[in-house]
C-alpha positions in Angstrom: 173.1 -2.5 -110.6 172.7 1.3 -109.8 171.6 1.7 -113.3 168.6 -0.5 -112.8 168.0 0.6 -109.3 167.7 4.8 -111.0 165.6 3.4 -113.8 163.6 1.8 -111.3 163.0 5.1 -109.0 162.3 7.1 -112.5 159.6 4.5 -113.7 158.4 4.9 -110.4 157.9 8.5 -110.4 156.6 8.3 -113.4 154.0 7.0 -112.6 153.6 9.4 -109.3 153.1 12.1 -112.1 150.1 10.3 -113.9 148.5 9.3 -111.0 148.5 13.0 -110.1 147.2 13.9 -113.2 144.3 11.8 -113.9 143.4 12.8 -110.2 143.6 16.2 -111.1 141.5 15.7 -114.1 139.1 13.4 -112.4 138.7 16.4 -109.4 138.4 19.3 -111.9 135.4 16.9 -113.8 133.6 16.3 -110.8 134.0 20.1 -109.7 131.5 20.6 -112.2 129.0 18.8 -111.3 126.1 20.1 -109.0 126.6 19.5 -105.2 126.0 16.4 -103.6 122.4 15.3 -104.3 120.2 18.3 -105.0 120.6 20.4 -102.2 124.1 20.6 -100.5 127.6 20.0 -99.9 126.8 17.6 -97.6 126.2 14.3 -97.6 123.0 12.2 -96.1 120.5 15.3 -96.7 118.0 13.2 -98.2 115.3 11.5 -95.8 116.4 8.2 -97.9 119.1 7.2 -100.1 117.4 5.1 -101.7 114.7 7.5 -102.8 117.0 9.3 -105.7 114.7 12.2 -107.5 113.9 12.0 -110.5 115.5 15.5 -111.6 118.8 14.5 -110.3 119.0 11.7 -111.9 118.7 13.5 -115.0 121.1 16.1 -114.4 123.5 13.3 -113.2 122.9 11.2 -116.6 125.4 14.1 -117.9 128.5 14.9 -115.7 128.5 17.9 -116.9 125.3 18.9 -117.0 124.1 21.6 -114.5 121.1 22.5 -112.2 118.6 25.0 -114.3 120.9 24.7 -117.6 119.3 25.8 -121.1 116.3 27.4 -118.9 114.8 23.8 -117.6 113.0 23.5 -114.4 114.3 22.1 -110.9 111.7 20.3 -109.3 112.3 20.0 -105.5 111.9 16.0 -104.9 109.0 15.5 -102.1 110.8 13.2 -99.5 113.3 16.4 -98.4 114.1 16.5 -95.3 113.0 18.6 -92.8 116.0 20.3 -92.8 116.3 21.4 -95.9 112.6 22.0 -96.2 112.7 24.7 -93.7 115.3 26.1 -95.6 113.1 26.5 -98.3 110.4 28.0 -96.6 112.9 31.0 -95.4 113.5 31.2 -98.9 110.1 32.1 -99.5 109.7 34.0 -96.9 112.3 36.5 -97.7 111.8 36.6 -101.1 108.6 35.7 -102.6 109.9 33.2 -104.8 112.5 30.4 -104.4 115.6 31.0 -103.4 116.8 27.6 -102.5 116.3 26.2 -105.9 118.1 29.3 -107.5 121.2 29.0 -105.7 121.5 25.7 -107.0 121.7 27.0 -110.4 124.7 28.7 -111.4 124.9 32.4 -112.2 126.0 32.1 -115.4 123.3 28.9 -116.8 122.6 29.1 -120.1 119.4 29.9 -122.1 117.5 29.0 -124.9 117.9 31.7 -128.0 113.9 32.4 -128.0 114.6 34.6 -131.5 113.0 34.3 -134.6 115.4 33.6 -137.6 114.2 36.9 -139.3 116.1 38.6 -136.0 119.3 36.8 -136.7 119.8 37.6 -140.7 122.7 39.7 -141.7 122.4 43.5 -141.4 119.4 43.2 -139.6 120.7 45.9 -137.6 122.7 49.0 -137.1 126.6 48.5 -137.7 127.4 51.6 -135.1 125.0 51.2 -132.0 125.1 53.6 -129.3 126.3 52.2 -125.5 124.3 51.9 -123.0 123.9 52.4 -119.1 122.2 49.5 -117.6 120.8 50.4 -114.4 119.6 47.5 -111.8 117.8 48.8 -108.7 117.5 46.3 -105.7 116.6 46.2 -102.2 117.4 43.3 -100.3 117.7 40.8 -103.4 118.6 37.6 -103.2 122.5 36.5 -104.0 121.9 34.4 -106.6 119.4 36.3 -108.1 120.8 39.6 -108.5 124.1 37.5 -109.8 123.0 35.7 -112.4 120.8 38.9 -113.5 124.5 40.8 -113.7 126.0 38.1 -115.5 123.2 37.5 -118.2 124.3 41.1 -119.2 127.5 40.4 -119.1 127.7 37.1 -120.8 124.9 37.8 -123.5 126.0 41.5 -124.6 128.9 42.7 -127.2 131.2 44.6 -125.0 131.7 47.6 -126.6 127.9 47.9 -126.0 128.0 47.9 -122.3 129.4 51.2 -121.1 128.7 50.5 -117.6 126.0 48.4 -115.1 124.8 50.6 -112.7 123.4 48.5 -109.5 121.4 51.0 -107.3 121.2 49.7 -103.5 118.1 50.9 -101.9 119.3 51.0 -98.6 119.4 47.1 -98.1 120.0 45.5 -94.7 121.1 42.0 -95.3 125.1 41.2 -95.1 125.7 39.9 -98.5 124.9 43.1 -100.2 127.4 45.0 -98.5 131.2 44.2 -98.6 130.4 40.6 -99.9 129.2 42.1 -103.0 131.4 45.2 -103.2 134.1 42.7 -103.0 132.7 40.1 -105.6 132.2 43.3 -108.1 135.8 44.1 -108.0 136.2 41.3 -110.7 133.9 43.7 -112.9 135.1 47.5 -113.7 132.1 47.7 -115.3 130.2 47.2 -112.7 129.3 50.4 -110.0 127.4 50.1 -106.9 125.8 53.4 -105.7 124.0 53.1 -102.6 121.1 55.0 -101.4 121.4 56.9 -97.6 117.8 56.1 -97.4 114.8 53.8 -98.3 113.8 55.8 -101.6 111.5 53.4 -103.5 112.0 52.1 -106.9 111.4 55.2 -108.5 113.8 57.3 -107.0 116.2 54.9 -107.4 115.6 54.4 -110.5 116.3 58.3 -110.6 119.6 58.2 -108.3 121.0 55.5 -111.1 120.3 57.9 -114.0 122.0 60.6 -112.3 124.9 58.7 -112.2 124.7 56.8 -115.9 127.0 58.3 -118.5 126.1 56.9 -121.7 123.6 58.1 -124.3 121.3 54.8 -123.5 119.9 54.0 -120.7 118.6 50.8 -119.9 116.3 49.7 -116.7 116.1 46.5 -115.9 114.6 44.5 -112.5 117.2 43.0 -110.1 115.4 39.0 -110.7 116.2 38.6 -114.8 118.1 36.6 -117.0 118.8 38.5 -119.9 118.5 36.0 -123.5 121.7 35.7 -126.3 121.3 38.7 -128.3 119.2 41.2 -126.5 120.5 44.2 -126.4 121.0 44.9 -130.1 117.5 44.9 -131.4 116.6 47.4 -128.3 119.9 49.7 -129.4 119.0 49.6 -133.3 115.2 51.0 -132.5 116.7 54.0 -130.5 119.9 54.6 -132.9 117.2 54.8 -135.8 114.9 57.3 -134.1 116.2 58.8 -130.9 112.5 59.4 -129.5 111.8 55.8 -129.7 111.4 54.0 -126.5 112.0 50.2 -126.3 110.8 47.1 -124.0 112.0 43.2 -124.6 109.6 40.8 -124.8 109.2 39.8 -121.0 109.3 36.2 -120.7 108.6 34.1 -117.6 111.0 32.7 -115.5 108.6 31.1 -112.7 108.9 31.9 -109.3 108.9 27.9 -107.9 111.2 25.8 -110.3 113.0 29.3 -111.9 111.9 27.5 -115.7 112.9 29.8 -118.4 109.3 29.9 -120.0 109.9 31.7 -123.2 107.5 33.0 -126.0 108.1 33.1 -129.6 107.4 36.4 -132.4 103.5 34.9 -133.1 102.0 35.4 -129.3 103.7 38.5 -128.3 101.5 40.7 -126.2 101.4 44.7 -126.0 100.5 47.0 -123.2 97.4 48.4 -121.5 95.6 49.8 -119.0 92.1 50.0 -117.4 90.2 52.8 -116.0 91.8 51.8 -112.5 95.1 53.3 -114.1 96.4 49.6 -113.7 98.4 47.9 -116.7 97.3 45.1 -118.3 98.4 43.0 -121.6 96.5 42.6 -124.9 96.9 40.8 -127.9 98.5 43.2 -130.9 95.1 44.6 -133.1 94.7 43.0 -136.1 95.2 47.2 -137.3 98.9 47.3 -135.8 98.9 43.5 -137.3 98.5 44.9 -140.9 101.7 47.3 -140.8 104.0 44.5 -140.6 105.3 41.9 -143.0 107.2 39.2 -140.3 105.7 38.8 -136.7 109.3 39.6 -135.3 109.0 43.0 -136.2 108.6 46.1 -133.2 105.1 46.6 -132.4 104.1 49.3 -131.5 102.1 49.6 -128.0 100.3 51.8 -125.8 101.6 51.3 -122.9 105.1 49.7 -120.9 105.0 47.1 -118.0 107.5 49.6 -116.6 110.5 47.6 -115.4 112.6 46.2 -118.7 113.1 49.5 -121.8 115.5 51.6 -122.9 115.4 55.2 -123.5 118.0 57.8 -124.9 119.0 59.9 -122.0 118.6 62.9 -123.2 114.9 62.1 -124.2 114.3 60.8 -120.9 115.5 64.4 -119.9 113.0 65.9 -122.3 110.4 64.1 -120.7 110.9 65.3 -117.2 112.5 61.9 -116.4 109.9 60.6 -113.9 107.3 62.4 -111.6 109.8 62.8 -108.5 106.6 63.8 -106.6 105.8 59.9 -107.0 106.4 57.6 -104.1 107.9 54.4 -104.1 106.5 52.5 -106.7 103.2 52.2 -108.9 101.9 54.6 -111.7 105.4 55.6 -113.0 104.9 53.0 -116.2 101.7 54.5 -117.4 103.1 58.4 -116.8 106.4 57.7 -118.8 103.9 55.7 -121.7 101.1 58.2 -122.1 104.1 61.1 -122.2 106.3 59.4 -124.5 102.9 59.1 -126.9 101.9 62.4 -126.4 105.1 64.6 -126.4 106.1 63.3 -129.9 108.0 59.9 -129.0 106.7 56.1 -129.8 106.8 53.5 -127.4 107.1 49.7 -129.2 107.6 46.3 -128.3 110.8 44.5 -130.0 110.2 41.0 -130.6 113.7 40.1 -131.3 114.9 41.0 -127.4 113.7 39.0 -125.0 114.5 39.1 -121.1 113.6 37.1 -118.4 111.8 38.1 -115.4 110.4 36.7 -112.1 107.1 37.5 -111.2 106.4 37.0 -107.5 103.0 37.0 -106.3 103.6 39.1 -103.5 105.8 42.3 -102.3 108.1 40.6 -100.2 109.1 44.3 -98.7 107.6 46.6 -95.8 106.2 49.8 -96.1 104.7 52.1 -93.5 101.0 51.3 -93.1 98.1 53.6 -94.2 99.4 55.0 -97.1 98.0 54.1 -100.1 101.0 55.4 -102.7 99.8 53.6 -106.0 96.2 56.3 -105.3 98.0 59.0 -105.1 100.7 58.5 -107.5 97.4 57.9 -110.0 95.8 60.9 -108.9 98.8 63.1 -110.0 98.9 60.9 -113.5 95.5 62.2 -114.1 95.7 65.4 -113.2 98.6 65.9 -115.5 98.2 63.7 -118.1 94.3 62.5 -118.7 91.8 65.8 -119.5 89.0 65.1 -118.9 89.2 61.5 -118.7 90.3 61.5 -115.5 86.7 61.9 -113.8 86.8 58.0 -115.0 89.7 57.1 -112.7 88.2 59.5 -110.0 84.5 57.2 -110.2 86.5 54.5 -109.1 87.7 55.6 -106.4 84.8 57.2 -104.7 85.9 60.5 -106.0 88.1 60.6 -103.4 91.2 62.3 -104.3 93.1 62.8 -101.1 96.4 64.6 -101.0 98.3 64.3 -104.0 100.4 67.4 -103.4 101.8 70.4 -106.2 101.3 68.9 -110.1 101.8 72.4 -111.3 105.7 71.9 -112.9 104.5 68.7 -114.2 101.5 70.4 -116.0 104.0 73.2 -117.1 106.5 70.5 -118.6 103.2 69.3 -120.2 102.5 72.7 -122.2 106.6 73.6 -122.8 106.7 70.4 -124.7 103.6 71.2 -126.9 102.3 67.5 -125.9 98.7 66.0 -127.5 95.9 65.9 -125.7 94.5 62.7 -124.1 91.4 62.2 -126.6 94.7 62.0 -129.6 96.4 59.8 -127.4 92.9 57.0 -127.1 91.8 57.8 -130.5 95.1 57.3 -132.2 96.8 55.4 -129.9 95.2 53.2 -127.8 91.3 52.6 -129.9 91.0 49.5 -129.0 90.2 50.6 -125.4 86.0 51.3 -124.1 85.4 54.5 -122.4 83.0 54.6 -119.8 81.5 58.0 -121.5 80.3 55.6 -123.8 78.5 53.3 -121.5 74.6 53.7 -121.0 74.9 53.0 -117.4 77.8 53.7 -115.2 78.4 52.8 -111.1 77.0 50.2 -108.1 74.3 47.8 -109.2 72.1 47.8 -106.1 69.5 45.5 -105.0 67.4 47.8 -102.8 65.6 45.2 -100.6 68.8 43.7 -99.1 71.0 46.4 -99.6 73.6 44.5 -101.5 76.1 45.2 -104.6 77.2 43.3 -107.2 81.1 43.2 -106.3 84.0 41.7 -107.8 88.2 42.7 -108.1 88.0 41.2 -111.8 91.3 40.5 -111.6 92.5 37.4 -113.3 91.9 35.0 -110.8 88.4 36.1 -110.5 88.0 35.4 -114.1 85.7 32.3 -114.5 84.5 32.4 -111.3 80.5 33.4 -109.9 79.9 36.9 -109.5 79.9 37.9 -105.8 78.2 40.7 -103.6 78.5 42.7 -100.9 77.4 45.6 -98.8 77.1 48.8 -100.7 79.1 51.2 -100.3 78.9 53.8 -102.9 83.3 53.9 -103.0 83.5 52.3 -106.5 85.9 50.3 -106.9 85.2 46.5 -106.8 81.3 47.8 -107.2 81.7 49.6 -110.2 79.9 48.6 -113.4 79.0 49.9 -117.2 76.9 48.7 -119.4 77.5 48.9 -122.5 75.7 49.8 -126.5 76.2 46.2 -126.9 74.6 45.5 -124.1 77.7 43.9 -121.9 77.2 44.3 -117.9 81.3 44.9 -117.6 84.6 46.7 -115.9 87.1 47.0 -118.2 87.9 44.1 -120.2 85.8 41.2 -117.8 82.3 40.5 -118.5 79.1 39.3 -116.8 78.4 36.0 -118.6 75.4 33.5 -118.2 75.5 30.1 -119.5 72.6 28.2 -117.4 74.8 27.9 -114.4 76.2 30.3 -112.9 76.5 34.1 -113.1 80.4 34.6 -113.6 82.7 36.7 -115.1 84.0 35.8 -118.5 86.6 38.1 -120.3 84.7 40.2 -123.0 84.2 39.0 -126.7 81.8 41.5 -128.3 79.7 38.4 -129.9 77.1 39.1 -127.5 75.3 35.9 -126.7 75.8 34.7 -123.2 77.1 38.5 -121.8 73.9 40.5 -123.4 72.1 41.8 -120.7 69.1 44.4 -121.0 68.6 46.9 -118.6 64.5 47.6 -118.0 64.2 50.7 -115.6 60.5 50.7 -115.7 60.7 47.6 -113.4 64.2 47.7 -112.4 65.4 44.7 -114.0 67.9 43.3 -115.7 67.3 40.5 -118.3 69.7 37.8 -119.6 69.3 38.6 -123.7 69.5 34.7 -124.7 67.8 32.5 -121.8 64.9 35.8 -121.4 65.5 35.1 -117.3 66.2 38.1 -114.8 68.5 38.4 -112.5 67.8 38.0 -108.8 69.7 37.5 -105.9 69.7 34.3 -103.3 67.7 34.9 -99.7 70.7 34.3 -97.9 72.6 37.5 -99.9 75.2 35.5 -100.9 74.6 34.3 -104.2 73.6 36.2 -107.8 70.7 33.8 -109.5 69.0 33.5 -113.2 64.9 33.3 -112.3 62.1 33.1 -114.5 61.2 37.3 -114.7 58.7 38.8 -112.2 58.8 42.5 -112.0 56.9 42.6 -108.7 59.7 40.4 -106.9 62.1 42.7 -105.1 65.0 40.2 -105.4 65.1 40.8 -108.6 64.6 44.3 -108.8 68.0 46.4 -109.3 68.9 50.3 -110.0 71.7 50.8 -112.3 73.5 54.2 -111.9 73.6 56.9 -114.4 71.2 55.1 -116.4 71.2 57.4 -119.8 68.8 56.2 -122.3 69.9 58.5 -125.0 73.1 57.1 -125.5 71.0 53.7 -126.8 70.3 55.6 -129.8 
């Protein structure tokens, strides 16, 4: 009878034990799935339970599945509750993109592989690649963010690659990037934290981080990326084979809103530019850099960086007088470090086969002090070190107005130690592709003298389709400034006047002529549309640009072009 009574209280424990277990089990399973619905811990957070989004029932068709995972988009539902929505909105607010759908997605989320298969074949590159420094500068970055950037290097390097990740803190004020972080980067030796005393700017931090990088590589990248599987090694294998090459990823998109992975592959990669407002720009790669190349995959070449995402040997980057420290904050550095590394014997490429994420907000979500325009001045130094005589171009657009731009004299010193090209080798072998306003037969305001008014437009992207707008001149360049071309374009840069019976607007340039050929007639001071033979005029209430029949008496339609040079028709 004791007998059966022990076997009894053994079957019984038993059973204790696989409870346990498959409780265990069924905990550790659901651990992994996101948190209850798509936005907390909590429970009830959802303005009806009834109303389940359509996003989370797709992640929850998968139990193991994951907010953001392989690069897809979270799509906030509609019916959120107020709550939660205003959580959102301080998410915003702070950080100019959305911070309450990344910290649903976990740090370490996979990605898509974005590389072409003529990146992955065997011995594509370098057995023996040097280590780099990765330097990530931040100010007041959000958790999640800064993170998952950290991790992507981590996760999606070789080891023996990564000598160190250097995370430069420019002076940030928010909680969880002080002990929080020094705390959480204990787990990773690689990892050092060097902190700024002061707010420097992101180009003397990026400087403070170098100072303090060890290996032969460095590597920049922006505090809001996700770094793709094999990224490094292509950008290694460029510098290991020529030491004065300097290397950017492919930047793909990882938009600010649903934090989508938006990734681009080997046949639409863009190279770098600028326009005569010392502003950087992207271009398709010339059908002349096209020709050098056998597989789309391979490293273009390009005349200029975005500035945020390369790698440079250190010692190069020495050579090169690192980075104008007479530079504030931010703006101008990428163009300096491109037109140097062109013309003090280095070359500056794209490398399809790397690719790296990268959030582009559409505002600065920091404060500076007000009534200092950095980005001019930092310009104004580039061209006074860098451009020749090109720089009068920069200086029409902005009124001539240089302003104080301090001492340039070591950087034009550096300039002549280092034996560097002149400007003219750097557009004529370089960077062809690009009009100079020298060129044009017209250059300046386009003023209608009976009302006083300028044709003016930003041409910035979003202008781009759009009418043609005016306003007071003011003889400052800038948004008023116009060429006009051999070919007879009315343009800034790379945006065009276009007429195609509706509207004036402005169309990007195609050199076919048609709708953007416009003749300049300074006998009557007018400008004629080449295919519909009307004249330009502008609206009696000022506000509008208008196609009329031509009438050279009618002073609406009579306009003085600046620096009108006939000869250079011929």
């Amino acid at each position: 009878m004791l007998g059966v009574r022990r076997r009894s209280a053994l079957g019984k424990l038993v059973i204790l034990l696989v409870i346990g277990w498959l409780t265990t089990i069924f905990l550790l399973l659901s651990d992994t799935r996101p948190p209850w619905g798509p936005f907390t811990s909590s429970p009830g957070l959802l303005s009806s339970s009834r109303a389940v989004p359509t996003f989370y029932a797709q992640v929850r068709d998968s139990p193991l599945e994951l907010y953001g995972e392989n690069g897809k988009p979270v799509v906030l539902p509609t019916n959120i509750t107020t709550e939660i929505k205003k959580l959102v909105d301080e998410g915003w607010q702070k950080n100019a993109f959305n911070q309450y759908v990344s910290d649903l997605i976990s740090v370490h989320r996979n990605l898509p592989d974005p590389r072409d298969k003529w990146c992955k074949e065997p011995g594509r590159f370098l057995p023996n690649l040097p280590a780099t420094s990765v330097i990530i500068c931040f100010h007041n970055e959000a958790w999640s963010v800064l993170l998952r950037t950290v991790h992507s290097v981590l996760d999606r390097s070789p080891p023996h690659l990564i000598h160190e990740i250097i995370l430069v803190d420019d002076f940030s004020d928010m909680p969880h990037l002080k002990r929080q972080l020094d705390e959480y980067m204990v787990m990773y030796p690689k990892v050092k934290i060097v902190r700024a005393s002061k707010r420097e700017g992101l180009i003397r931090a990026r400087l403070l981080g170098a100072r303090h990088a060890t290996a032969p590589v460095l590597t920049y990248l922006d505090s809001h990326c996700e770094c793709a599987t094999g990224w490094l090694e292509p950008l290694l294998d460029r510098i290991a084979r020529d030491n004065t090459t300097v290397v950017c990823p492919v930047i793909d998109v990882i938009d600010d809103k649903t934090l989508e992975f938006m990734w681009r592959d080997s046949g639409v990669v863009n190279v770098g530019g600028f326009d005569w407002n010392l502003q950087f720009n992207w271009h398709v790669v010339p059908d002349r850099e096209k020709k050098r190349h056998k597989n789309a995959a391979e490293p273009v070449h390009s005349p200029t960086m975005a500035g945020g995402l390369f790698s440079i040997d250190r010692e190069f980057f020495i050579k090169l007088g690192t980075y104008d420290s007479g530079f504030d904050i931010w703006g101008g550095e990428n163009l300096e470090l491109s037109f140097k590394t062109w013309m003090c014997g280095g070359t500056l490429e794209i490398v399809p086969c790397s690719h790296v994420g990268h959030i582009f907000r559409k505002r600065s979500p920091y404060r500076w002090k007000a009534g200092v325009n950095v980005l001019k001045r930092n310009s104004v130094r580039l061209a006074q070190v860098w451009m020749d005589e090109y720089a009068k171009y920069y200086y029409m657009r902005i009124g001539n107005d240089l302003g104080d731009y301090g001492d340039v004299s070591s950087r034009k010193s550096l300039r002549d130690k280092l034996g560097c090209k002149s400007f003219k080798w750097y557009l004529d072998s370089v960077f062809p592709e690009l009009f100079i306003p020298g060129d044009a037969v017209a250059s300046g305001e386009i003023r209608n003298d009976a009302s006083g008014q300028c044709i003016d437009s930003s041409c910035k992207p979003d202008e781009l389709h759009k009418p043609v707008g005016l306003w007071p001149c003011h003889k400052q360049g800038g948004n008023q400034y116009w060429m006009l071309s051999k070919e007879g374009e009315i343009r800034r840069d790379e945006a065009c006047l276009d007429y195609a019976g509706q509207d004036v607007i402005l169309y990007p340039c195609h050199g076919s002529r048609g709708n953007q050929l416009w003749f300049y007639i300074p006998e009557t001071n007018t400008i004629q549309h080449g295919s519909s033979k009307k004249c330009l005029a502008i609206a009696s209430n000022r506000q509008k640009l208008l196609m009329e029949e031509c009438n050279s008496s009618a002073p609406q339609q009579r306009w003085r072009f600046d620096n009108y040079d006939p000869s250079k028709l011929r």
